[in-house]
N, C-alpha and C positions, 0 to 999 in steps of 0.2 A: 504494500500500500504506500502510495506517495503522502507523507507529511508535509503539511503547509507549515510557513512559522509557528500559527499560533495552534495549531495541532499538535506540533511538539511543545509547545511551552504547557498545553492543557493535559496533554501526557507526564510534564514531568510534574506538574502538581497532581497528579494522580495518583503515582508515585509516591510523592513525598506523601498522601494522605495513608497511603499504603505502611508509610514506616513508623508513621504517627500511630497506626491501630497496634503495631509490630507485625506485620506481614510482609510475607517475602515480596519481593521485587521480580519481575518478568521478562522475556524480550519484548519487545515492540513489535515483532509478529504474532506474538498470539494477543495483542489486546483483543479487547470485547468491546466493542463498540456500538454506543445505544445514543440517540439524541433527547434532549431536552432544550427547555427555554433557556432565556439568559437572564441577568440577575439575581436574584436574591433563589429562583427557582437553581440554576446550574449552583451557584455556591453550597447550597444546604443539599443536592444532592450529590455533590461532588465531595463534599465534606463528611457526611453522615451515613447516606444511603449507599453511597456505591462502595465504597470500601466491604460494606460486608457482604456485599454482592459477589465481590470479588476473592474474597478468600471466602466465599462455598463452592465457587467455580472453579479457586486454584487459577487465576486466571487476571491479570493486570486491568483496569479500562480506561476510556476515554469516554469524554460525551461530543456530540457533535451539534451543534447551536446553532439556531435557527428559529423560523417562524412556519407554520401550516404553510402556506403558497410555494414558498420557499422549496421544502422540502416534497409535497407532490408535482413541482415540475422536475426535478432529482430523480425522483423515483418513474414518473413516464418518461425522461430521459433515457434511465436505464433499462426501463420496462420490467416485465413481473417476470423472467427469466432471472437477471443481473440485481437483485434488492443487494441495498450498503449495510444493510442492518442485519441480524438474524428479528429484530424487534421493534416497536415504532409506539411512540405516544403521538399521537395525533388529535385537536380537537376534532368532536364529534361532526360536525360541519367538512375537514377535508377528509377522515377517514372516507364516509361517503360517497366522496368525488371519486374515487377507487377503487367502491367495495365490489364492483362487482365485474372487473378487469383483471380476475385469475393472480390479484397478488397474494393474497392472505390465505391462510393456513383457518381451517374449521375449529374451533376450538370446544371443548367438551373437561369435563371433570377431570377423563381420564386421563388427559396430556395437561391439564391444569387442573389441579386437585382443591384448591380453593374456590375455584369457580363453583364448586358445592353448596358455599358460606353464602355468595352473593345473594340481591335484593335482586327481586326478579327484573327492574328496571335496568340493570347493569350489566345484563346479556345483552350486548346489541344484535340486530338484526342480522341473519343469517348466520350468527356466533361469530363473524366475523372479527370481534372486538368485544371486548367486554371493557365498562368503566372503573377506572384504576384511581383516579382522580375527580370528585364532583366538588364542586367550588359555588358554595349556594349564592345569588343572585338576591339581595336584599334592596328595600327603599332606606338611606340613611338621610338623616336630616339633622340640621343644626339645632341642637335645643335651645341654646340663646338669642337664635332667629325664627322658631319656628312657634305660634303659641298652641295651636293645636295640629298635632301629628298628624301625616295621611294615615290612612288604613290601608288603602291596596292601590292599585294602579291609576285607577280610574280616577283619584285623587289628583293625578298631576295633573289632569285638567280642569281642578276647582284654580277659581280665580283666586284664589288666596298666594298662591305658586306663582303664579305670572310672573315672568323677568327675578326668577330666584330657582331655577332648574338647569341642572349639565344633566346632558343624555351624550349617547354613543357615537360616535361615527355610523353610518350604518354599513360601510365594510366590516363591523365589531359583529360577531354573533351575536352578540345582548341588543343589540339596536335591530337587527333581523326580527329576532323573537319577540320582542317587543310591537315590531310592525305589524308580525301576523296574529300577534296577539289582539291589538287593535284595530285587524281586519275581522277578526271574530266577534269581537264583543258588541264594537260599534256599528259593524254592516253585516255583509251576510256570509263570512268562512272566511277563514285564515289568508285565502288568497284574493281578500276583496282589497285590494291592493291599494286601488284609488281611495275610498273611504278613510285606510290605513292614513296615506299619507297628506290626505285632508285633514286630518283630524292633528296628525303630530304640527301642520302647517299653524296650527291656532296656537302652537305655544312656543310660535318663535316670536322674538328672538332668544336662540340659546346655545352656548356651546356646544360643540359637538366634540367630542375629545375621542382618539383613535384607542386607548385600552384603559383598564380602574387607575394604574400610578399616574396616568396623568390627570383624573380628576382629585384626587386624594389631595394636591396642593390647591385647589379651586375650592373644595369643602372646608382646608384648612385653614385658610386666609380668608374664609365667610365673602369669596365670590360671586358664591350659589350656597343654594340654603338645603335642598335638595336635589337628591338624584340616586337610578340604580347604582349599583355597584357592592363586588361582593364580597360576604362577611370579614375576610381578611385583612381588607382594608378597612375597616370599622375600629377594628382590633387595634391595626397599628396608629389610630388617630387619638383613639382611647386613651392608649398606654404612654403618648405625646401630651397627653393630657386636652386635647382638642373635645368642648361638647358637643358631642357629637353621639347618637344613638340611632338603633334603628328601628324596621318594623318585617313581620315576615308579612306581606302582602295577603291581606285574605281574600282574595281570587286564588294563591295560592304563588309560593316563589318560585322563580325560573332557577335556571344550572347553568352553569360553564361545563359540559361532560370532555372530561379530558381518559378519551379512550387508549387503549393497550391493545397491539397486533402482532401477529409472529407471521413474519415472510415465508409462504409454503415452500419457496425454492432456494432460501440461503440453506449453505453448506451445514451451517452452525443453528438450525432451526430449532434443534432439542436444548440448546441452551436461552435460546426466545421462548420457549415455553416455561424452560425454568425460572427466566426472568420474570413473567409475567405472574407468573407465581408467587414470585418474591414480595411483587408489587401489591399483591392482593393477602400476603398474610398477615395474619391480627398484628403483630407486629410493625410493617412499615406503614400500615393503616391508621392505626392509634400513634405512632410517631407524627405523620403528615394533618394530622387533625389536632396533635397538641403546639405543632411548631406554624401551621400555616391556616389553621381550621378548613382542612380538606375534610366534607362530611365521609364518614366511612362508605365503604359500599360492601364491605366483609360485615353480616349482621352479628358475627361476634364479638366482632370485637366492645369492650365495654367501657365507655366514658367515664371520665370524672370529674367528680363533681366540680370543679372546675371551668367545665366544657358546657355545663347542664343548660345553661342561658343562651348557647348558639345553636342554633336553626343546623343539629348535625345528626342527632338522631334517625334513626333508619324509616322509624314513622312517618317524620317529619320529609324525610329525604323521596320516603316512597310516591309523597303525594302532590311532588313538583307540578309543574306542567312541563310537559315534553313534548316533543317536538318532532316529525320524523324528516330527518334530513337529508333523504331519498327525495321525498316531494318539494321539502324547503328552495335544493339549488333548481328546482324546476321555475320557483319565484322568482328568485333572486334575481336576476337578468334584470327585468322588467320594473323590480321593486326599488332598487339601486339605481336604474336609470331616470324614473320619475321622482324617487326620492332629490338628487343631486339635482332636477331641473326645476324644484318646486320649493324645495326648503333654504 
């Protein structure tokens, strides 16, 4: 495998987190190489999760950093013969884009043994993917600006919000589900597209911010007084000391599903199964829900009380609203193009 610079430099903090646990050290041909986000996501699992990943493997890793688009033109690049990965987190929106161009491996109990545990939402469609990562979708709002809180969605369009609201981009998945949320409620189905984007038209003007860290400074400096974005961010506003609180929407909260795949035709595919495994034991589940409040989707795993106050519970988690994102990019085109020529 050809290393770039910054491939070798993320290899040798790999490395070094490897001496840091006392783990042996490997050649750079057998790393194990899986992608994730970048910041604070690649730090805490470059630091924490991948290390013991990698002494159950016997086995060095890297991660390889990127964003969804990014990484499915990579992957039809190389086509579903040539996958980079033995494994793939992908959100739920570009797995999709994919699922059903012979890259992905079937997944079942028996070559994933935690998939047993999971909430029945977290088998994606055709088992393709199951969710590894769900990242609950809250209304947060400023307590010191806001005198009475929304209840659920339909609130950002009481006139009390006006010109005190940050929403999505709508290349954002959350500004998508949000759309066709608003083509449900307010016209006739999800894909009433125009109504959707009639309706978000009445509460410009408003930010439009491309993912949650860059509303989090707009919430923090009382820019905007509300807006989605999820639990995670709440957390770190809190603990900055920002008033700042939320609400779980009763229509019911949305998700970020940040899905798990093993490539049926990499070499190294029975070790994409054991990753994904990894991903989904009580273990890194209850780690990711105490470090970044990722709701579990293993329903063993058991919270604490600590945790008792965030929207993470399996109850709570089961009764999202979901979305199927097979139909959704059938929207998208359309929803994005009048969005951008209307808002």
């Amino acid at each position: 495998m050809n290393f770039t610079r910054r491939r070798l430099l993320q290899t040798g903090a790999g490395l070094a987190s490897l001496s840091a646990f006392n783990l042996p050290a490997f050649a750079e041909g057998d790393t194990f190489i899986v992608n994730m986000f970048g910041g604070r996501w690649e730090d805490d699992w470059r630091k924490y999760v991948m290390p013991k990943f990698s002494q159950q493997i016997g086995k060095p890793f890297d991660l390889d950093i990127g964003l969804g688009m990014a990484w499915i033109s990579n992957f039809r690049a190389a086509g579903p013969e040539n996958p980079p990965f033995p494994a793939v987190m992908l959100n739920e929106k570009y797995t999709a884009m994919i699922r059903n161009d012979g890259y992905f491996e079937e997944l079942t109990p028996e070559l994933v043994p935690n998939m047993a545990d999971l909430i029945e939402p977290a088998i994606l469609k055709g088992k393709t993917a199951v969710t590894g990562m769900l990242a609950p979708l809250v209304l947060a709002y400023r307590t010191d600006l806001v005198d009475k809180p929304p209840k659920g969605w339909a609130d950002l369009w009481d006139p009390r919000f006006k010109g005190q609201l940050g929403l999505y981009k709508i290349t954002n998945s959350a500004a998508t589900m949000m759309a066709l949320w608003a083509g449900e409620h307010f016209g006739s189905g999800r894909d009433d597209i125009e109504t959707a984007v009639a309706k978000f038209k009445e509460l410009a003007p408003f930010p439009q911010i491309g993912y949650s860290a860059q509303l989090t400074p707009l919430l923090t400096q009382g820019q905007i007084a509300v807006a989605p974005i999820d639990v995670g961010e709440v957390k770190t506003m809190q603990e900055q000391g920002v008033p700042i609180d939320f609400v779980v929407p009763e229509e019911g909260m949305m998700v970020f599903d940040h899905s798990f795949s093993v490539f049926k035709n990499h070499p190294e595919k029975k070790l994409g199964e054991e990753y994904v495994n990894f991903v989904l034991s009580p273990e890194i589940q209850l780690w990711m829900a105490e470090n970044w409040l990722i709701a579990p989707t293993n329903k063993t795993v058991e919270l604490p009380e600590n945790l008792q106050k965030w929207p993470l519970q399996p109850e709570v988690v089961s009764k999202a609203i979901r979305f199927d994102w097979d139909e959704t990019l059938a929207i998208i085109p359309k929803l994005n193009d009048l969005w951008e020529r209307t808002i």
